[in-house]
Predicted model as a PDB file, atoms N, CA, C, CB and O in Angstrom, pLDDT in the B-factor column:
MODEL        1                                                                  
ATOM      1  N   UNK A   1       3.190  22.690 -15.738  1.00 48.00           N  
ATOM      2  CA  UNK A   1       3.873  22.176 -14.566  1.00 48.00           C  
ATOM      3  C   UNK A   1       2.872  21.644 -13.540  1.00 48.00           C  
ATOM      4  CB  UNK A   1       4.747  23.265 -13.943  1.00 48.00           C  
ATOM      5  O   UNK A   1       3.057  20.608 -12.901  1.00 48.00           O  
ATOM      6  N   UNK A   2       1.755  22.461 -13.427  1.00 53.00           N  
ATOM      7  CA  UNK A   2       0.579  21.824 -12.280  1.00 53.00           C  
ATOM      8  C   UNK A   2       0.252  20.801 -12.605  1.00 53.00           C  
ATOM      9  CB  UNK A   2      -0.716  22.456 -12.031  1.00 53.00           C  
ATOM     10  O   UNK A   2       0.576  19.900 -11.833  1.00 53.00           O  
ATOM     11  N   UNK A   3      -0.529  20.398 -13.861  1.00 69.00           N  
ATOM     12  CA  UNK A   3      -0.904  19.309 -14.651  1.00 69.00           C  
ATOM     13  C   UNK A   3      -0.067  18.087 -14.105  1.00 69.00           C  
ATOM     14  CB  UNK A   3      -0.660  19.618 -16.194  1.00 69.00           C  
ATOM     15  O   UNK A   3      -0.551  17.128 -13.503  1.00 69.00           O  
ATOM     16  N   UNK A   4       1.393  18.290 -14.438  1.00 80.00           N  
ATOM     17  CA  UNK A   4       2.431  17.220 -14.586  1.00 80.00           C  
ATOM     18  C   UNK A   4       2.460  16.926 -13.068  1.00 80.00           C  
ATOM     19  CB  UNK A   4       3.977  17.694 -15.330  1.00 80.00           C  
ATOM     20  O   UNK A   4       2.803  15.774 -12.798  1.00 80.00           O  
ATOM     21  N   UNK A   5       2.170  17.731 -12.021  1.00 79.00           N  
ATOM     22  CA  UNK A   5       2.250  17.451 -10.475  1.00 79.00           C  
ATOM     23  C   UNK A   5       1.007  17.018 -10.028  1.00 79.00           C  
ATOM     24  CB  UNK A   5       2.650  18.667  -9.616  1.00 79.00           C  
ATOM     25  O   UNK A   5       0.885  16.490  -8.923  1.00 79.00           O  
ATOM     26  N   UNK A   6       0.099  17.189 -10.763  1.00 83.00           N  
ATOM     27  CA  UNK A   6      -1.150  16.950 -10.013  1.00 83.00           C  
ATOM     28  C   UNK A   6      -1.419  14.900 -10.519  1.00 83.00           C  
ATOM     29  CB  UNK A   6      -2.682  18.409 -10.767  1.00 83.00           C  
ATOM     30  O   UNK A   6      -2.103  14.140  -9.835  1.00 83.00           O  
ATOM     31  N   UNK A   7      -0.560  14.418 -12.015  1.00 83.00           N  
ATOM     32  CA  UNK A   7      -0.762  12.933 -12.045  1.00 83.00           C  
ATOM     33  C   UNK A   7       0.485  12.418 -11.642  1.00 83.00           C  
ATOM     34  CB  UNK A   7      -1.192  12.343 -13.419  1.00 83.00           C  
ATOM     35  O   UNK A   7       0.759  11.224 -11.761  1.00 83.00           O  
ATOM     36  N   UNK A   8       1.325  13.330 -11.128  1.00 81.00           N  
ATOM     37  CA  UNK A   8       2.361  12.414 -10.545  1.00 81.00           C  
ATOM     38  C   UNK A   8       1.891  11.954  -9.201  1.00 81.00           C  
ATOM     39  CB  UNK A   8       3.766  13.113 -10.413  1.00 81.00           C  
ATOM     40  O   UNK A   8       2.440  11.126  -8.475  1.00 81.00           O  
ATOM     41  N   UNK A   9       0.623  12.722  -8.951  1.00 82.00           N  
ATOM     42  CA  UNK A   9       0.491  12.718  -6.921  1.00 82.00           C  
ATOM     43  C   UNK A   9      -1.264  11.546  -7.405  1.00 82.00           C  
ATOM     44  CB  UNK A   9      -0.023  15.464  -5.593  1.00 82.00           C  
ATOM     45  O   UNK A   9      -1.927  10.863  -6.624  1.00 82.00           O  
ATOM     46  N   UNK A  10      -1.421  11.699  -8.476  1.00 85.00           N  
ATOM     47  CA  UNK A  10      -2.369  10.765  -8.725  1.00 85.00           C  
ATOM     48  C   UNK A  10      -1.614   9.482  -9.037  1.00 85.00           C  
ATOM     49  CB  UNK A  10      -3.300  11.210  -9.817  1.00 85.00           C  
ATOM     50  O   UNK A  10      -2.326   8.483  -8.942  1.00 85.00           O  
ATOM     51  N   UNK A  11      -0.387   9.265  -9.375  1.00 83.00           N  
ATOM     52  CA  UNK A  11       0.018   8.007  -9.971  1.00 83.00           C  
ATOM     53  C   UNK A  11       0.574   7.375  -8.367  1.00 83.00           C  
ATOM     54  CB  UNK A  11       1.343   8.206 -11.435  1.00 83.00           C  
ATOM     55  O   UNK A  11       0.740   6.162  -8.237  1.00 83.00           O  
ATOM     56  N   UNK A  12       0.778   8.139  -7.445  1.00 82.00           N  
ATOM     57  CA  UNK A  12       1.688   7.916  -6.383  1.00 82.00           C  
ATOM     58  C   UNK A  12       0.486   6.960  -5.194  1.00 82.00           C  
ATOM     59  CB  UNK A  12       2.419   9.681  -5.760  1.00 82.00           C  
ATOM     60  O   UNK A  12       0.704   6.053  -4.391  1.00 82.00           O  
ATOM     61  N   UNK A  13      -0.769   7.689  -5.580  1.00 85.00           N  
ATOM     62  CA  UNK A  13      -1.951   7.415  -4.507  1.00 85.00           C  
ATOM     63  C   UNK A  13      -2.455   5.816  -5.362  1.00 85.00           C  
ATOM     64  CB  UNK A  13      -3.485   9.028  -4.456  1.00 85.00           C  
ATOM     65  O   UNK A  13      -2.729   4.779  -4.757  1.00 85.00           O  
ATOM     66  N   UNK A  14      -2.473   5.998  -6.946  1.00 86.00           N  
ATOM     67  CA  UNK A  14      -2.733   4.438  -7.209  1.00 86.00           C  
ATOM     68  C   UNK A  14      -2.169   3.562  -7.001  1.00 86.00           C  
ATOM     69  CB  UNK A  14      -2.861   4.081  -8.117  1.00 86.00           C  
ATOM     70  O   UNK A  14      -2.725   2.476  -6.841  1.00 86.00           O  
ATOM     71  N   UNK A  15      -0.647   3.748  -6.916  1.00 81.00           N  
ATOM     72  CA  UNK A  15       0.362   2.499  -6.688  1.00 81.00           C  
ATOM     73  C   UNK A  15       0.435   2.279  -5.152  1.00 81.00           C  
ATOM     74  CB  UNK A  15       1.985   2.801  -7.313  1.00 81.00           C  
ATOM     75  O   UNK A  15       0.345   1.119  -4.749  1.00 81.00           O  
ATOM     76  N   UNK A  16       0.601   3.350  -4.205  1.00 80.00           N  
ATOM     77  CA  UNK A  16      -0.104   2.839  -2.582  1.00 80.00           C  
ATOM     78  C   UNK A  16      -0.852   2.076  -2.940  1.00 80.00           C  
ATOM     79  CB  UNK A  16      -0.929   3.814  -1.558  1.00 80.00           C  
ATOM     80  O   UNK A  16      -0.529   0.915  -3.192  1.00 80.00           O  
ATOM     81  N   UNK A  17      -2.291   2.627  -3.076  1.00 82.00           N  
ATOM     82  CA  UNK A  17      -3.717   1.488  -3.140  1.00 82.00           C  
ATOM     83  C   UNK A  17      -3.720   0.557  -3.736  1.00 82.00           C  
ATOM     84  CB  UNK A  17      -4.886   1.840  -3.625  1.00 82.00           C  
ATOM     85  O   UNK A  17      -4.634  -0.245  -3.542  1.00 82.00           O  
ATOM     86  N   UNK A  18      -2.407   0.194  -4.989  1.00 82.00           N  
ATOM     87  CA  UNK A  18      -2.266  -1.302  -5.560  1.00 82.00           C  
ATOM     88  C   UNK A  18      -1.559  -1.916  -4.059  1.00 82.00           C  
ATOM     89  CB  UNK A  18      -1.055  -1.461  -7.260  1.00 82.00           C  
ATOM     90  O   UNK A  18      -2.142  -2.601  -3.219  1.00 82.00           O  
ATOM     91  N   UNK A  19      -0.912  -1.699  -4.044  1.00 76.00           N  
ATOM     92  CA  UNK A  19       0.359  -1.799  -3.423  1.00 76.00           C  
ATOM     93  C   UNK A  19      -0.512  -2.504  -1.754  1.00 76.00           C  
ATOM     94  CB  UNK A  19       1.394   0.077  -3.400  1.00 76.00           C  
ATOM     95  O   UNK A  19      -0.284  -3.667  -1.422  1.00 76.00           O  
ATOM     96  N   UNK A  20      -1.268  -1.774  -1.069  1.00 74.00           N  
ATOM     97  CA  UNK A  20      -1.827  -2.255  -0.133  1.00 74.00           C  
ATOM     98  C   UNK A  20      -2.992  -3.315  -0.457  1.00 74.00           C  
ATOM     99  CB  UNK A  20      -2.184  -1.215   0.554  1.00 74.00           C  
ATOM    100  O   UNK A  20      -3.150  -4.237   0.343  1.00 74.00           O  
ATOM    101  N   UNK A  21      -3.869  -3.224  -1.665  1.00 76.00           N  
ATOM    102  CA  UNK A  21      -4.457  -4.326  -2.041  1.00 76.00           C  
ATOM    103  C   UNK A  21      -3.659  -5.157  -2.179  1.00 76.00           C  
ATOM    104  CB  UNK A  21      -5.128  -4.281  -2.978  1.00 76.00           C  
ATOM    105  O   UNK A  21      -3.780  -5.806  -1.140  1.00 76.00           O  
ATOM    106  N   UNK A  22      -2.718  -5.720  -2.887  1.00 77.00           N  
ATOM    107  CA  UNK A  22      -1.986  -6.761  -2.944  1.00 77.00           C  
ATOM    108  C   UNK A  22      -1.610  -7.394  -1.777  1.00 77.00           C  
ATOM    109  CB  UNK A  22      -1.045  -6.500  -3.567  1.00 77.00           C  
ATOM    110  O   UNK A  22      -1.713  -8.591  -1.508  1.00 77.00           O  
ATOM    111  N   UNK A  23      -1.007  -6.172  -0.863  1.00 71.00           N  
ATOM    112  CA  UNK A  23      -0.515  -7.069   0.209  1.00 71.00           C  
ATOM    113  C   UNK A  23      -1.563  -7.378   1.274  1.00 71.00           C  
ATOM    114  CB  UNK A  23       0.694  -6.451   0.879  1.00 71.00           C  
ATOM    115  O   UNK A  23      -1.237  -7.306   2.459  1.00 71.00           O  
ATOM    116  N   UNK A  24      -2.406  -7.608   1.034  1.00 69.00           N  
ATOM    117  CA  UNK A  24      -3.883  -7.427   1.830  1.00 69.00           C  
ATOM    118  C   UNK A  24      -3.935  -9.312   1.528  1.00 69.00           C  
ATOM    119  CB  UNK A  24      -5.538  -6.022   0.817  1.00 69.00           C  
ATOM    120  O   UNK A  24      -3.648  -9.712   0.399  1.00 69.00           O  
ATOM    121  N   UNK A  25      -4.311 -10.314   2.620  1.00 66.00           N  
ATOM    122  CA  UNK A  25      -4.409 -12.129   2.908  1.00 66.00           C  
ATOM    123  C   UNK A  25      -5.622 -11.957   2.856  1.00 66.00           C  
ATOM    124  CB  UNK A  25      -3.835 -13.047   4.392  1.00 66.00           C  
ATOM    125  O   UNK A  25      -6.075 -12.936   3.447  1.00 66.00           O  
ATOM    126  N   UNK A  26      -6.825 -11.059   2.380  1.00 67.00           N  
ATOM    127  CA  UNK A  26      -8.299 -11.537   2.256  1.00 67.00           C  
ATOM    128  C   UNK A  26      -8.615 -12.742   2.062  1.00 67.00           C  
ATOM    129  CB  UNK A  26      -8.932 -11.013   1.344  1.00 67.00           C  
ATOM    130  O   UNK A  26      -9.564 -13.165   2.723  1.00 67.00           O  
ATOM    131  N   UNK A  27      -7.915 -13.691   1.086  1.00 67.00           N  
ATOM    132  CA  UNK A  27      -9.180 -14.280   1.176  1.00 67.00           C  
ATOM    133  C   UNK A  27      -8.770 -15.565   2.200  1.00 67.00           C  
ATOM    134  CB  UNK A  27      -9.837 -14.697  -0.413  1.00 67.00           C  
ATOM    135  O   UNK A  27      -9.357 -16.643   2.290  1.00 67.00           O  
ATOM    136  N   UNK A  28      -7.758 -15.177   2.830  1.00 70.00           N  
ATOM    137  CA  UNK A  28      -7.262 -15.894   4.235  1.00 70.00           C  
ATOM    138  C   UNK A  28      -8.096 -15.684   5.533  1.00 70.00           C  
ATOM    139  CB  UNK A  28      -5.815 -15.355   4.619  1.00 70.00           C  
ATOM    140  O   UNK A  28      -8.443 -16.418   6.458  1.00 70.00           O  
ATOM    141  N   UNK A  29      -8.291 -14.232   5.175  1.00 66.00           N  
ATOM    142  CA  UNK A  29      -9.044 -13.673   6.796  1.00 66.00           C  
ATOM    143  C   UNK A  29     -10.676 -13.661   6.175  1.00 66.00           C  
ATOM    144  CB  UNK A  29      -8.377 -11.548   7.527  1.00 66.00           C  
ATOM    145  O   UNK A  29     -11.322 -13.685   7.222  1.00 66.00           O  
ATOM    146  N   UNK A  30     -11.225 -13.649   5.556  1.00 68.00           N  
ATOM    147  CA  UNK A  30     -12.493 -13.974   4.835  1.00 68.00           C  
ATOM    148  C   UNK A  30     -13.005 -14.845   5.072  1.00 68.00           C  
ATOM    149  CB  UNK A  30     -12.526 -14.078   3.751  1.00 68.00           C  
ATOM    150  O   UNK A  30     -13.947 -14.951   5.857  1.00 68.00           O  
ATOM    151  N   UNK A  31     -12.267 -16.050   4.154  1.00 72.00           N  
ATOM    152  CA  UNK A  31     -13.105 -17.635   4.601  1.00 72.00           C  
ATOM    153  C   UNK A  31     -13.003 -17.980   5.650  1.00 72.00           C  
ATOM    154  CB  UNK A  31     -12.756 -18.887   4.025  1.00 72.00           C  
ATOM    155  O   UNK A  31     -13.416 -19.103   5.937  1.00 72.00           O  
ATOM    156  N   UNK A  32     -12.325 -17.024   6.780  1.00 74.00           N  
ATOM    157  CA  UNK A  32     -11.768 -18.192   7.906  1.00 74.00           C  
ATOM    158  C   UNK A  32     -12.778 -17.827   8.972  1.00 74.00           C  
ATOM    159  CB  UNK A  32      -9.941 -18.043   8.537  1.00 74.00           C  
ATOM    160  O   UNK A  32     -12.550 -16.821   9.643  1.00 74.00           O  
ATOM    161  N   UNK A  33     -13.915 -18.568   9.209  1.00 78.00           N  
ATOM    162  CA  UNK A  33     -14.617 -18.331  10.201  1.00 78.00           C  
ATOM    163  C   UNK A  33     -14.240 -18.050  11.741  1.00 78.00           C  
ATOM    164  CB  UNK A  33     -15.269 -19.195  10.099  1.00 78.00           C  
ATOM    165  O   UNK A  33     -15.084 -17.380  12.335  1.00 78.00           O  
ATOM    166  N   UNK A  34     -13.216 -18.413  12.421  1.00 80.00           N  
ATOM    167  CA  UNK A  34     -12.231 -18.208  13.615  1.00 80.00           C  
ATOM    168  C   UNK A  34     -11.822 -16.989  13.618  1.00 80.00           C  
ATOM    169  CB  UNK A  34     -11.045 -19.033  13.642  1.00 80.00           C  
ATOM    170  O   UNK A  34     -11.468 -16.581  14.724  1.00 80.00           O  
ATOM    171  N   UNK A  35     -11.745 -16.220  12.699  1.00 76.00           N  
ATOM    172  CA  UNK A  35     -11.329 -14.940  12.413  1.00 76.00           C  
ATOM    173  C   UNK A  35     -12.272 -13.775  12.955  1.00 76.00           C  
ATOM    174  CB  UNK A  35     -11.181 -14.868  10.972  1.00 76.00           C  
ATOM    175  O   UNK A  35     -13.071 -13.473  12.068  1.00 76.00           O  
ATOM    176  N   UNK A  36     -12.480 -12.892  14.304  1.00 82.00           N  
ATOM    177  CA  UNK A  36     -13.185 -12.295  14.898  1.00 82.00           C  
ATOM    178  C   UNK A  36     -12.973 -11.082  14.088  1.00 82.00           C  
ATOM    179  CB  UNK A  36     -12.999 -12.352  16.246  1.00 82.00           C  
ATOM    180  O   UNK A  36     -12.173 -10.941  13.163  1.00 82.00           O  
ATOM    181  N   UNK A  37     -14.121  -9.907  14.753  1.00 80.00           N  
ATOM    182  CA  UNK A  37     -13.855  -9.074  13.824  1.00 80.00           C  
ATOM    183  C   UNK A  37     -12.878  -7.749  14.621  1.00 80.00           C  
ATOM    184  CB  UNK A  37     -15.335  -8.664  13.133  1.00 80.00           C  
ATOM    185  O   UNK A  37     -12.489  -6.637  14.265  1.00 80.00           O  
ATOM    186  N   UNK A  38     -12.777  -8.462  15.686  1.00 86.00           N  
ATOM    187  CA  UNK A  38     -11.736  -7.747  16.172  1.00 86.00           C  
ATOM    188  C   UNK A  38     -10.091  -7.954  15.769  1.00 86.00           C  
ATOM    189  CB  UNK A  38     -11.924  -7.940  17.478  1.00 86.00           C  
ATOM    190  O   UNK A  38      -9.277  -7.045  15.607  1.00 86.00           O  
ATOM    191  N   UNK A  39      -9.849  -9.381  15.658  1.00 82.00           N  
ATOM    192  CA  UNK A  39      -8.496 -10.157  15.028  1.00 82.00           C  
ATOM    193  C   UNK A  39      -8.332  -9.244  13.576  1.00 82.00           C  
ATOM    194  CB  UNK A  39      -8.809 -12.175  14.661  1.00 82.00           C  
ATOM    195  O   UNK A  39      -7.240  -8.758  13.280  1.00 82.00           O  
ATOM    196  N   UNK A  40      -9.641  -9.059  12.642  1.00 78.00           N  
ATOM    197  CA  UNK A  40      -9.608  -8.479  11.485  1.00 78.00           C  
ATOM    198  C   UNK A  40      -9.407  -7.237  11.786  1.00 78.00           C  
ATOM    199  CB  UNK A  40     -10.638  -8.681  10.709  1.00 78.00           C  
ATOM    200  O   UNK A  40      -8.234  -6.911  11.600  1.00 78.00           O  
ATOM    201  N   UNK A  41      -9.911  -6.612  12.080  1.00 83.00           N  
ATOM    202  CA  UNK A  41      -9.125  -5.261  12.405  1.00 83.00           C  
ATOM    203  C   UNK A  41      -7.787  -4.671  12.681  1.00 83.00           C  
ATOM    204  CB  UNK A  41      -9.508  -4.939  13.223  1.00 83.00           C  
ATOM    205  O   UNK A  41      -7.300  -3.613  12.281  1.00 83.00           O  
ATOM    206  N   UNK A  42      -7.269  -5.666  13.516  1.00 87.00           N  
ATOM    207  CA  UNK A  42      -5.881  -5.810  14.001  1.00 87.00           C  
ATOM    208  C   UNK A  42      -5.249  -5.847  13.126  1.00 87.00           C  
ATOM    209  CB  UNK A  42      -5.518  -6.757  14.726  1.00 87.00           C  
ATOM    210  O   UNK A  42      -4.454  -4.955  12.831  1.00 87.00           O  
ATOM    211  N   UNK A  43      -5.500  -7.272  12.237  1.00 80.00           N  
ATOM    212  CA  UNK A  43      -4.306  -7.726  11.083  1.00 80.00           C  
ATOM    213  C   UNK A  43      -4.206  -6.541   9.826  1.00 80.00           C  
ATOM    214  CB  UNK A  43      -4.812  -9.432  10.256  1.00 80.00           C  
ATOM    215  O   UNK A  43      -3.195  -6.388   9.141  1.00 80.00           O  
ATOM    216  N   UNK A  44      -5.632  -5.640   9.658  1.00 80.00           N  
ATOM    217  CA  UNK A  44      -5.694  -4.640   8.740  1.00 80.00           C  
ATOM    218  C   UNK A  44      -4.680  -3.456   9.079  1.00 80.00           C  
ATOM    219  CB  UNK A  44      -7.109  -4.182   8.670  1.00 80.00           C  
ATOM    220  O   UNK A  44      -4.063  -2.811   8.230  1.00 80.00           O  
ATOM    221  N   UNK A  45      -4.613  -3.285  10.383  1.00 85.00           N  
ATOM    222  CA  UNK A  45      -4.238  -2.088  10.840  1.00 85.00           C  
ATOM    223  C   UNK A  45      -2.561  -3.034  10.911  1.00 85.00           C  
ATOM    224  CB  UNK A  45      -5.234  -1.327  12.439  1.00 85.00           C  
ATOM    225  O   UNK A  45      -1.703  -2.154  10.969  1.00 85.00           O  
ATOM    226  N   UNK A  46      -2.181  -3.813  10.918  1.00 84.00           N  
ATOM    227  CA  UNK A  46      -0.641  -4.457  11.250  1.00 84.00           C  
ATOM    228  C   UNK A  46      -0.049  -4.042   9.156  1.00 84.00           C  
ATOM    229  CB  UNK A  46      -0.791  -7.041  11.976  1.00 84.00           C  
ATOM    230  O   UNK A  46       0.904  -3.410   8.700  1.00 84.00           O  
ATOM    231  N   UNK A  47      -1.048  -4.691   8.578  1.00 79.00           N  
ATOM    232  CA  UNK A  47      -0.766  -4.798   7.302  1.00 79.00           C  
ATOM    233  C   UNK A  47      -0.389  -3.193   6.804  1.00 79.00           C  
ATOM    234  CB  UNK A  47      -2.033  -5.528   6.559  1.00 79.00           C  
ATOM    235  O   UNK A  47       0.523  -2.905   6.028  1.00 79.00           O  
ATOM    236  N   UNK A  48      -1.393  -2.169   7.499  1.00 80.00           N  
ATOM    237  CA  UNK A  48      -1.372  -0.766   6.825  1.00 80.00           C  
ATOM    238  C   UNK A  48       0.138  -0.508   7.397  1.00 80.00           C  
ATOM    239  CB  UNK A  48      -2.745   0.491   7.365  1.00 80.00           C  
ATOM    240  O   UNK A  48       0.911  -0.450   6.441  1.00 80.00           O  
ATOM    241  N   UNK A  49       0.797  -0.337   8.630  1.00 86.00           N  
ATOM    242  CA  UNK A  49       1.686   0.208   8.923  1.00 86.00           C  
ATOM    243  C   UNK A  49       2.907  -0.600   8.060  1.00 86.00           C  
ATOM    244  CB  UNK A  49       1.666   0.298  10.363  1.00 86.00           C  
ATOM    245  O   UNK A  49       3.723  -0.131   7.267  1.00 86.00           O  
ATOM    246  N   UNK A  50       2.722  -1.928   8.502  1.00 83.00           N  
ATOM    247  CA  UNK A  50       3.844  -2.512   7.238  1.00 83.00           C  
ATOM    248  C   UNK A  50       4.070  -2.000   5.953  1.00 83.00           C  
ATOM    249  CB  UNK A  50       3.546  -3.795   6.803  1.00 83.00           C  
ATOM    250  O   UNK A  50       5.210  -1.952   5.490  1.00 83.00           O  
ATOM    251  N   UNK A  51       2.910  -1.545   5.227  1.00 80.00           N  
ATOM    252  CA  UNK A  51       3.017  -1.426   4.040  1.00 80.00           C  
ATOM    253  C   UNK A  51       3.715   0.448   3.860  1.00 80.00           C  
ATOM    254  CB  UNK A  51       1.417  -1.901   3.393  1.00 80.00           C  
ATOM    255  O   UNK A  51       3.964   0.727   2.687  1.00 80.00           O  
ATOM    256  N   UNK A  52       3.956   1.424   4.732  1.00 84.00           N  
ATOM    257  CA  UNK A  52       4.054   2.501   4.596  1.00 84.00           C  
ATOM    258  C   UNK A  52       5.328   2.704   4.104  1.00 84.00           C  
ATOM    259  CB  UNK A  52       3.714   3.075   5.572  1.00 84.00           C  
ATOM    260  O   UNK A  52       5.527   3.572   3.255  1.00 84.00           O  
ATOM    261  N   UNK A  53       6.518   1.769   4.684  1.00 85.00           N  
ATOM    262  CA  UNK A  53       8.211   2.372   4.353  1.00 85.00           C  
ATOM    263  C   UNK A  53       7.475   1.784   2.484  1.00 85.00           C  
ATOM    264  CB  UNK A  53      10.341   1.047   5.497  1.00 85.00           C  
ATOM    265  O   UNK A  53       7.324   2.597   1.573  1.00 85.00           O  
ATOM    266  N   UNK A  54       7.128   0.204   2.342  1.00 81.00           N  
ATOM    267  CA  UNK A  54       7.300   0.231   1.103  1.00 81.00           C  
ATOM    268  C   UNK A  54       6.605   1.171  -0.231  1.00 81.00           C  
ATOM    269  CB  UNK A  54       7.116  -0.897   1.015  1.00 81.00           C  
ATOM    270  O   UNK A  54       6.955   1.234  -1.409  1.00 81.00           O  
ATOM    271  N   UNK A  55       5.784   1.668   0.309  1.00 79.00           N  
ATOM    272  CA  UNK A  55       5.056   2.576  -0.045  1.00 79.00           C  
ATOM    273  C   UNK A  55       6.028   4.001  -0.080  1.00 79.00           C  
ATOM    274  CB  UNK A  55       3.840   2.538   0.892  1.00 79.00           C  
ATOM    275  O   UNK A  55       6.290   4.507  -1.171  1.00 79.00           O  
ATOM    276  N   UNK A  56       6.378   4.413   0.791  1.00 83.00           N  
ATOM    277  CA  UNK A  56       7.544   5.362   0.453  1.00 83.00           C  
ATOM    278  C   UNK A  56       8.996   5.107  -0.069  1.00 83.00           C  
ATOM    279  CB  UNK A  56       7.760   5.970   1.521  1.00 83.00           C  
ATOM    280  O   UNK A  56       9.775   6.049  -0.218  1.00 83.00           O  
ATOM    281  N   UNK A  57       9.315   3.925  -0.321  1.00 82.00           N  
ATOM    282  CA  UNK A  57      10.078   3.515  -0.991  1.00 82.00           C  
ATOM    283  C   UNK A  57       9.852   3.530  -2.629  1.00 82.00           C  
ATOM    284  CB  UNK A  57      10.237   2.456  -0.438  1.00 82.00           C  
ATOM    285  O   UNK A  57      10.714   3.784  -3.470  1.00 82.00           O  
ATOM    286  N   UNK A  58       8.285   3.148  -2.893  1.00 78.00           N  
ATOM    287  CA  UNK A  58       7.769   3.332  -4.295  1.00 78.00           C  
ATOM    288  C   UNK A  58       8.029   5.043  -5.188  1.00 78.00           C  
ATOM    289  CB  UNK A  58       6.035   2.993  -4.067  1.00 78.00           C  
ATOM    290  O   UNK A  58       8.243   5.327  -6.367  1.00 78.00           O  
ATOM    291  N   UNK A  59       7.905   5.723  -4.162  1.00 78.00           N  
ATOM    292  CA  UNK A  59       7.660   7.080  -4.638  1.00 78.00           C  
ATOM    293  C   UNK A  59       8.839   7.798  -4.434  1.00 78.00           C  
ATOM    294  CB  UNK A  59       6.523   7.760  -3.984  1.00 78.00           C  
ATOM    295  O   UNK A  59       9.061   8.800  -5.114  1.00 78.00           O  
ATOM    296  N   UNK A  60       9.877   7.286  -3.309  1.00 82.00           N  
ATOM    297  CA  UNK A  60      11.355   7.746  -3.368  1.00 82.00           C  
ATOM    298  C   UNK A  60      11.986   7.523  -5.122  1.00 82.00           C  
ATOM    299  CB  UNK A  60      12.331   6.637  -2.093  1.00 82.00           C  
ATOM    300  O   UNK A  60      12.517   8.425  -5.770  1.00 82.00           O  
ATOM    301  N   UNK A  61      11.744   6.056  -5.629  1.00 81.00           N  
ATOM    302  CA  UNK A  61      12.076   5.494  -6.855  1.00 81.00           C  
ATOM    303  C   UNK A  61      11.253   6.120  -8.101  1.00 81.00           C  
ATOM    304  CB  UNK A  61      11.855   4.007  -6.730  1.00 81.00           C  
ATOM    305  O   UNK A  61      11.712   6.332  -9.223  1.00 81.00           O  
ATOM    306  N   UNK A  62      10.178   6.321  -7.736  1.00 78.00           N  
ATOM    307  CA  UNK A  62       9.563   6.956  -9.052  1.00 78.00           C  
ATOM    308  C   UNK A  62       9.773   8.241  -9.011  1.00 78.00           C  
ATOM    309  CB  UNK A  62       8.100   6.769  -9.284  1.00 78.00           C  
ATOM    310  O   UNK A  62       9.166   8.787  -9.932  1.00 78.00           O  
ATOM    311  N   UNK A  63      10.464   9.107  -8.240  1.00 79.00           N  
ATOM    312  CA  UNK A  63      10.944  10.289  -8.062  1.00 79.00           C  
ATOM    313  C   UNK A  63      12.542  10.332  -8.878  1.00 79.00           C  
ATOM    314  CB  UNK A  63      10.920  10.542  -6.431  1.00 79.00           C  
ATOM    315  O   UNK A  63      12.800  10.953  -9.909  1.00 79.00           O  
ATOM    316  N   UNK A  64      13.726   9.252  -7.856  1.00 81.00           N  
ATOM    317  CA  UNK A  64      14.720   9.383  -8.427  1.00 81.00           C  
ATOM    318  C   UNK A  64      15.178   8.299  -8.487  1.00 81.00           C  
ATOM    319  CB  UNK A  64      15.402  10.159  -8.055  1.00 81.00           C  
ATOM    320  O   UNK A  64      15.819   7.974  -7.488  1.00 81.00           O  
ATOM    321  N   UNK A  65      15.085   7.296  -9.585  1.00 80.00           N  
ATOM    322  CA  UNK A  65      15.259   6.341 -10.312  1.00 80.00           C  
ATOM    323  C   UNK A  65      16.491   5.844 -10.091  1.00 80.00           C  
ATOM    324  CB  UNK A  65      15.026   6.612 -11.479  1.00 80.00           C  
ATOM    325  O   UNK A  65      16.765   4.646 -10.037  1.00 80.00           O  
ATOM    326  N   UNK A  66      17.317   6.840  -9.950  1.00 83.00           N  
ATOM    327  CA  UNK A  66      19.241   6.470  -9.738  1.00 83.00           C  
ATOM    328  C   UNK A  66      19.435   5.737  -8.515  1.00 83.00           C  
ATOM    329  CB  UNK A  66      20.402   8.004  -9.500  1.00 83.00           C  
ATOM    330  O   UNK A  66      20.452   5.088  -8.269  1.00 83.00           O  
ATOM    331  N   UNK A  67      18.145   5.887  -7.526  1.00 73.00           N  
ATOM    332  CA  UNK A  67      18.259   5.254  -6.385  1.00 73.00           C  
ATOM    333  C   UNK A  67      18.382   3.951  -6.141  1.00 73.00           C  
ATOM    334  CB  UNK A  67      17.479   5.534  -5.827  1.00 73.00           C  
ATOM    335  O   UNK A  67      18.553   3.386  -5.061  1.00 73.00           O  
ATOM    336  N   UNK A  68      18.264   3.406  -7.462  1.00 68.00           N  
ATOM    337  CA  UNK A  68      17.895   1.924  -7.245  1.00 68.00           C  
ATOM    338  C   UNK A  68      19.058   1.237  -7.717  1.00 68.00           C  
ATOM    339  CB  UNK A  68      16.562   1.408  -8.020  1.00 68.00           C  
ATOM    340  O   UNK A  68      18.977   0.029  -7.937  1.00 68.00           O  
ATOM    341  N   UNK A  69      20.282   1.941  -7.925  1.00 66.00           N  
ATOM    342  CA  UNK A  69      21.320   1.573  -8.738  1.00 66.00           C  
ATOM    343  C   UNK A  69      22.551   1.835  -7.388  1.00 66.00           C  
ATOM    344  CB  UNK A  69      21.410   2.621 -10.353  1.00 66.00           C  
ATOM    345  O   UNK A  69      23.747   1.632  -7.595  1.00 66.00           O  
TER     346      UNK A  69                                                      
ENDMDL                                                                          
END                                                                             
């Protein structure tokens, strides 16, 4: 039972960290020289909070599947 809880909480932390890489405009805020590194900070920290409901939405569904029906 530990085993089976300990890669469900590992499968939950990879699909966040896909999940926020993806939604991450690098190579928007990268090349763009106008882009301060204060603006970058901002848009990182706008992107992290956005990404949290969907992120708990991922793990509501990989929990109970019926939810999506």
């Amino acid at each position: 039972m530990m085993k089976d809880r300990k890669s469900k909480a590992k499968l939950f932390i990879l699909l966040g960290i896909i999940w926020i890489i993806v939604t991450l405009p690098l190579p928007w805020i990268v090349n763009n020289p106008e882009v301060s590194e204060s603006q970058f900070n901002t848009i990182l920290g706008i992107i992290g909070v956005m990404s949290i409901p969907f992120i708990v939405l991922g793990i509501a569904w990989t929990l109970k599947p019926e939810l999506t029906t």
